[in-house]
N, C-alpha and C positions, 0 to 999 in steps of 0.2 A: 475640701481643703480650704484654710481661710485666703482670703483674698487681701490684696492691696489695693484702697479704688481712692482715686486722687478725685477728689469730688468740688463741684462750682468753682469751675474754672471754663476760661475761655481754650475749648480744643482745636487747635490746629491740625486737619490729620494727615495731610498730603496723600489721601488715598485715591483714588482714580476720578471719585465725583469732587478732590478740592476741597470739601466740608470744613466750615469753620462754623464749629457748634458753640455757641451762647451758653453760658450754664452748664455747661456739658460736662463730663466726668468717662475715666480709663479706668477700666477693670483688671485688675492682673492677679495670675494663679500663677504661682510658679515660678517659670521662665516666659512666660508666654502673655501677653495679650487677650483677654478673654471678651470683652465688649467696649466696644465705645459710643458714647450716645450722651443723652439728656439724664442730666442731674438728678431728674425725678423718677426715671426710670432704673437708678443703679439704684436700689435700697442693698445699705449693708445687712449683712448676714452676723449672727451671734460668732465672735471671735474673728473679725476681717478687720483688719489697720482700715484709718479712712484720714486722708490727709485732705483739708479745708485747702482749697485753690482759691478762693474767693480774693478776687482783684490784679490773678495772675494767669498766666499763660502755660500750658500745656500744649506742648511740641516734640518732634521724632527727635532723639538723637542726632547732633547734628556728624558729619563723616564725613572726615578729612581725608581724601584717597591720593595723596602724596607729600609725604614731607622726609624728616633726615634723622635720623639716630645719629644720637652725638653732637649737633649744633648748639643744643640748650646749654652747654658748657665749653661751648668758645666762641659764642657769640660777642661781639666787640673785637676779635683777634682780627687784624688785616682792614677793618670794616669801614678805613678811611683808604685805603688804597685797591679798588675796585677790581683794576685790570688784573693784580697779583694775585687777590684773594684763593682761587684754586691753588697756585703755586702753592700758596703759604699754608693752607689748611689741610689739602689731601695728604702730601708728604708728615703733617703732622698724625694723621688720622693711623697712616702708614708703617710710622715707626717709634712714636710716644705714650701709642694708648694702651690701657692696661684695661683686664678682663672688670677691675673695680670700677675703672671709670667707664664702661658701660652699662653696668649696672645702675650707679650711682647716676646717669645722665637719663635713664631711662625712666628712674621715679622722678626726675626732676620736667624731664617732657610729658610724662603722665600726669603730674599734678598741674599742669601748664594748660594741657587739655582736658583735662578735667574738670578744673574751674570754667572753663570758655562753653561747658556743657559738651564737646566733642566727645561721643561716646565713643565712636570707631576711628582709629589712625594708622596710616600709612606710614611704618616707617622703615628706609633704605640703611643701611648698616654704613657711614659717611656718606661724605660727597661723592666716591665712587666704591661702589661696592665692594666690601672686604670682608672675604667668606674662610679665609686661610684658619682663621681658626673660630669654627663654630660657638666656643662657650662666648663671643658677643653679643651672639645672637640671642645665647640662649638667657645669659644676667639682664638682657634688656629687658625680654620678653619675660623673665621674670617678675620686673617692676611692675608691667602693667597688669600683671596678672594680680597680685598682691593688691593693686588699687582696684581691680574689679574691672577696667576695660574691656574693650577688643583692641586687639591688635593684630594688624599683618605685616610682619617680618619679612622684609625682602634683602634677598641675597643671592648674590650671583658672582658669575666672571666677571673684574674687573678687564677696561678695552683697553687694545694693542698700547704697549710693546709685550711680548711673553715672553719667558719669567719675568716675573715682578719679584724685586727687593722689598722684603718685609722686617719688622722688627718684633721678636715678643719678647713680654717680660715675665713669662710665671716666674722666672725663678728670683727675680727680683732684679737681676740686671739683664742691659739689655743682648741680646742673642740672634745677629741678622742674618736673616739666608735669601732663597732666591724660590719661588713658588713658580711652578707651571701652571697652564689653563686645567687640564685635570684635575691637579691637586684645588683647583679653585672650584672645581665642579666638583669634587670631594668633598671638601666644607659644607658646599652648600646645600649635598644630599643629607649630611650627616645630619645638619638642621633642621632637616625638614624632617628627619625621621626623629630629632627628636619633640622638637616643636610641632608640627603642624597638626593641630585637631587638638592640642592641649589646653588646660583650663578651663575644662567641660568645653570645649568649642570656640572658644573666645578668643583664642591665637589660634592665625593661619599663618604660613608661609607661602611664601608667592618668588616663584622663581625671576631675578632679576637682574639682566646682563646690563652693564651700565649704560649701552645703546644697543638700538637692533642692528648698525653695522658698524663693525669696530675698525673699519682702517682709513673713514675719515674724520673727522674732524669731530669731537667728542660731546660738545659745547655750546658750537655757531655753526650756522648754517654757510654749508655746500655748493656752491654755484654748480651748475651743468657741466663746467670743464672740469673741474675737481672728483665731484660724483657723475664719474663715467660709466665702471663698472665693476660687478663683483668680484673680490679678490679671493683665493682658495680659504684664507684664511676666515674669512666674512659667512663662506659655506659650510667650512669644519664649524665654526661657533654656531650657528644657527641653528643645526645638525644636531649638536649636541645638546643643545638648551631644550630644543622641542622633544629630544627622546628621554630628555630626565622630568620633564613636563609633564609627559606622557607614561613617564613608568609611576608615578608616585598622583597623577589626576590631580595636578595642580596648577592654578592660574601664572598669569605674567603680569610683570610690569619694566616697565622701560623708559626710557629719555629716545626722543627723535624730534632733527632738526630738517631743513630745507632738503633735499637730496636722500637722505637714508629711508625713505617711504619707497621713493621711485625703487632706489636700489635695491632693497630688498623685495618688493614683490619679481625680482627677476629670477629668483627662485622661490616659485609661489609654492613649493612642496614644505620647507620649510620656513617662510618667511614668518619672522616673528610679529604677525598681525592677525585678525582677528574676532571674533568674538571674544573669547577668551583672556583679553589682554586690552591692558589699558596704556597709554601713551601718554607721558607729560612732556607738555612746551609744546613743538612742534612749527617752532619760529620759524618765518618763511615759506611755508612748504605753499607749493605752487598748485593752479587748478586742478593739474592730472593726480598729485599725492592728495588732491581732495576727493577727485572721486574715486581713487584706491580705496581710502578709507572709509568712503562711502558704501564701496562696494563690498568690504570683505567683512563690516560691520564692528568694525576698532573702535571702540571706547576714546576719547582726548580729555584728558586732564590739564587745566590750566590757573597758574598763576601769577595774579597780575603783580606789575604791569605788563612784563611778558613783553617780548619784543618781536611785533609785524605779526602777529598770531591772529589766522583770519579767521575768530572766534564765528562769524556771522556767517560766514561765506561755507563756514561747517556745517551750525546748525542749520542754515538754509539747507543745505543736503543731507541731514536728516541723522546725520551724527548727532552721537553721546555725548555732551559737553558738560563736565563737571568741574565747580572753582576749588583749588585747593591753594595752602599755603606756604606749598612748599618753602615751610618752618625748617629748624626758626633763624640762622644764621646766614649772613653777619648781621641783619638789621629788620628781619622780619616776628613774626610770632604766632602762635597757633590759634588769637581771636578767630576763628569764622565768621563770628559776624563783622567783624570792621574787617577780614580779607572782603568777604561778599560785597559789604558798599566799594571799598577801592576798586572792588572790578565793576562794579557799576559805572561808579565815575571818570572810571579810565574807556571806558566805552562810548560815555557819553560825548569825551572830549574827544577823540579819536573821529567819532562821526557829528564831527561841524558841531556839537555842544547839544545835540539831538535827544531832547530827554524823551522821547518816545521812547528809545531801545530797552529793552530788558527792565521792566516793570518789575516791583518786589516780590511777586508773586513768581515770576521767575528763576529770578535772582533766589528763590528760597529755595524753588526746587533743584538748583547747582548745588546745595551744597546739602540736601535730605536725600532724595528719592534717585535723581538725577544719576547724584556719586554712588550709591546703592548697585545702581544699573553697571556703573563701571567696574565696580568691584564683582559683579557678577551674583550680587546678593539680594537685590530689590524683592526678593521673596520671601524674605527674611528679617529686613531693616529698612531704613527711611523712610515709612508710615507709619500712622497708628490704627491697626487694620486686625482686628480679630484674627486671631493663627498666629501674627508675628511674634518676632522675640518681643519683649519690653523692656523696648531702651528708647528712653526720653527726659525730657528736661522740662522743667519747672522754671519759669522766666516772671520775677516779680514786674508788673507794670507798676506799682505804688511809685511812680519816682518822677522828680521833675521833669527830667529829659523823657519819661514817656507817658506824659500826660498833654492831651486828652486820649484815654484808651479806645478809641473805635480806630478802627480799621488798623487791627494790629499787626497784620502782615507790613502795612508801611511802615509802623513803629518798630517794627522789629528791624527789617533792613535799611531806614532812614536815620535811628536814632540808640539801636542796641549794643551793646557791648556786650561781651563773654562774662565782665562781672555783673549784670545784670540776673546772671543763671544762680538760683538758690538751693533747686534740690536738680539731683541725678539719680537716675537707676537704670540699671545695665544688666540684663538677664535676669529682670525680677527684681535683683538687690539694689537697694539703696547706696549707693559710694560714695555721696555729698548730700548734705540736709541742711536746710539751712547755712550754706554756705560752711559750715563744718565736715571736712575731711574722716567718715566712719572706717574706715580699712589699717589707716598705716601713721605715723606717729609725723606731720606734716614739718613740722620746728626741725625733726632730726633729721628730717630726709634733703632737705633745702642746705641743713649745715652740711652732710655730708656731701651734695653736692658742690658746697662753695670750696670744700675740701680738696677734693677730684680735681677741679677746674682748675684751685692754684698750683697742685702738684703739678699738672699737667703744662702749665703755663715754664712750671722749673727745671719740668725735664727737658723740654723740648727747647729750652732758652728764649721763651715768645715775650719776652716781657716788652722787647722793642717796636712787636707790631701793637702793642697795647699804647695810644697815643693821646695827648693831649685835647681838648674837645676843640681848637681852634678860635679862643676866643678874638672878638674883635678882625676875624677876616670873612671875606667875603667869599673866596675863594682861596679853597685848601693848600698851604706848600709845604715845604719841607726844608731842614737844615741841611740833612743829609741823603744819600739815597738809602732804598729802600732794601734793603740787599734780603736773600732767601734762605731757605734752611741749607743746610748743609746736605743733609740725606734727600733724596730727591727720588 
């Protein structure tokens, strides 16, 4: 079968010996990964593609294992008024969004991460999971399919109060009812049965309750008086997330702050921790929810800045720590490499300006191999290891900002950006070349996002949280207050 071998280039392989091969060159049949080694050693074959790396970089896919469906198209809504933003975004998320603009936001987060070289991404169906009606899941996950990604689709119970007031609109106008927690776990089965394992393998579905204990505080963290103890409702959810887990062999992901670790290992039959499962945030959480999750071998997902997250005091205990950017709204975005330096330098400052901490070489492996581990895949992706799939990225060094080219591991997380990435392929295929988009028509997919967004902005009447840029103040105010949606 012919081959694709990306040849004279500098390999990055984050395989178990670390190897950064000089000259070196990736072999790929197929879907698969067939050798990686010395330039001299890959001789192409009569009819094998051979793409010239010379003066570039050769690295894993990078895999972003938590971010948001649907922020790429309201990002800027609220984005000066901090405390409200949930207020004003989930109720929108709730009862203005149409099956098109899921769609439409989901090419527009795929080509978002696409360019940034992110071959695998986590994305949560909004701010809190909304599974009531499956085709969001499934137009997203269409998107990325279409561009050739991976993606894992998560969806779940949205947390207490039950029923939840939703709104759709197939029929063109809008149509409000009231969803129970079953009908939530309805949706989210239906997804997975028809999403998960599709696009030869490339979307998964990942079962995701918007915290593992939903009757406090959703958000922020729980002081000891607050998270006292489990409430009936906190066991029926847990109960039921693990047995749908469990009938369909599918992974978890979640949000947990200070107190819902403790809480939840109080019924360690079902508590939603893990191998199996990954956690984002996790602000706060005190020495004994460390060695919970020490103990029960939970995966942490974190992005910075993140607040009081004892990133250190984890991986001292021997926790999974992976950096994501939980992308991309109100003010974030799906670069990995400029998330990975901010979390570098929010570390450094954090401990007395300590540039010891988390070296590049670290900091690479949080967002390759690391995030791989938590996704439950590292035997699959985040190296470039003979057997694996072949998904990797193409990183031209020719450029000011990353010159001198030795010791590219630094350059890359000292001085890289996402547009840096020239080529992509993802299960073999090629999906960017030369910084050209091969899958999907990139001009139309952007307009018709910008389309989505302002319908979106008309239905839901947000034109007021869209605000002026502040010029000439120092600190942010206002004419008037900030008042909220109506539907809530």
């Amino acid at each position: 079968m012919p081959a694709t071998i990306f040849l004279n280039a500098t390999v990055i392989t984050m395989d178990p010996a670390r190897r950064i091969i000089e000259d070196g060159a990736v072999r790929v049949v197929d879907d698969r990964i067939a050798a990686v080694g010395a330039s001299a050693e890959m001789r192409p074959e009569p009819g094998d593609r051979v793409i010239d790396c010379r003066g570039k970089l050769v690295i894993p896919g990078l895999i972003d294992a938590h971010g948001h469906a649907g922020h790429c198209l309201i990002r800027g809504i609220a984005a000066d008024t901090s405390p409200l933003w949930m207020k004003i975004v989930t109720p929108t998320y709730w009862h203005h969004t149409t099956r098109e603009f899921w769609q439409a936001e989901g090419m527009v987060s795929g080509l978002e991460r696409l360019r940034a070289g992110v071959t695998t991404g986590v994305s949560i169906i909004s701010s809190m999971p909304r599974s009531d009606d499956p085709e969001f899941a499934v137009g997203h996950a269409r998107a990325y399919d279409q561009l050739g990604l991976r993606e894992i689709i998560c969806t779940g119970p949205a947390g207490l109060p039950w029923p939840r007031d939703v709104t759709r609109w197939e029929t063109g106008t809008p149509v409000r009812r009231s969803i129970t927690f079953a009908e939530m776990m309805e949706g989210a089965e239906a997804a997975i049965q028809t999403l998960d394992g599709s696009g030869n393998g490339r979307i998964k579905v990942y079962l995701t309750p918007f915290t593992i204990v939903p009757s406090i505080d959703p958000s922020n963290i729980s002081t000891p008086d607050q998270a006292v103890r489990l409430t009936q409702d906190d066991r029926d959810h847990a109960r039921a997330v693990r047995e749908l887990a469990r009938k369909y062999g599918i992974r978890l992901h979640s949000d947990a702050f200070a107190g819902h670790i403790r809480l939840a290992f109080q019924d360690k039959e079902n508590a939603l921790l893990g191998p199996d499962i990954h956690l984002q945030h996790c602000w706060g959480i005190s020495p004994a929810e460390i060695d919970i999750l020490a103990q029960t071998g939970t995966s942490v997902t974190h992005a910075p800045p993140g607040r009081n997250t004892p990133v250190i005091e984890m991986m001292a205990r021997g926790i999974n720590v992976a950096v994501t950017t939980d992308g991309t709204a109100p003010n974030r975005f799906f670069d990995l490499l400029q998330t990975a330096r901010l979390f570098q330098s929010v570390q450094h400052v954090l401990r007395g300006h300590d540039r010891y901490y988390f070296p590049p070489g670290k900091v690479l492996e949080m967002i390759t191999i690391d995030a791989a581990r938590a996704l439950g895949m590292e035997h699959q992706i985040g190296s470039l290891e003979a057997g694996k799939k072949a998904d990797l990225a193409v990183i031209d060094m020719r450029a000011p900002h990353m010159t001198p080219d030795w010791q590219p591991v630094h350059r890359l997380i000292a001085q890289g950006v996402g547009s840096d990435v020239e080529t992509v392929m993802v299960d073999g295929r090629i999906i960017m070349q030369d910084r050209r988009i091969t899958q999907v028509d990139e001009v139309e997919a952007i307009a018709e996002g910008n389309r989505e967004a302002r319908a979106l902005v008309t239905r839901a009447g947000l034109e007021r949280h869209l605000h002026e840029p502040g010029w000439g103040q120092l600190y942010r105010t206002f004419e008037e207050p900030v008042s909220l949606p109506e539907l809530q």
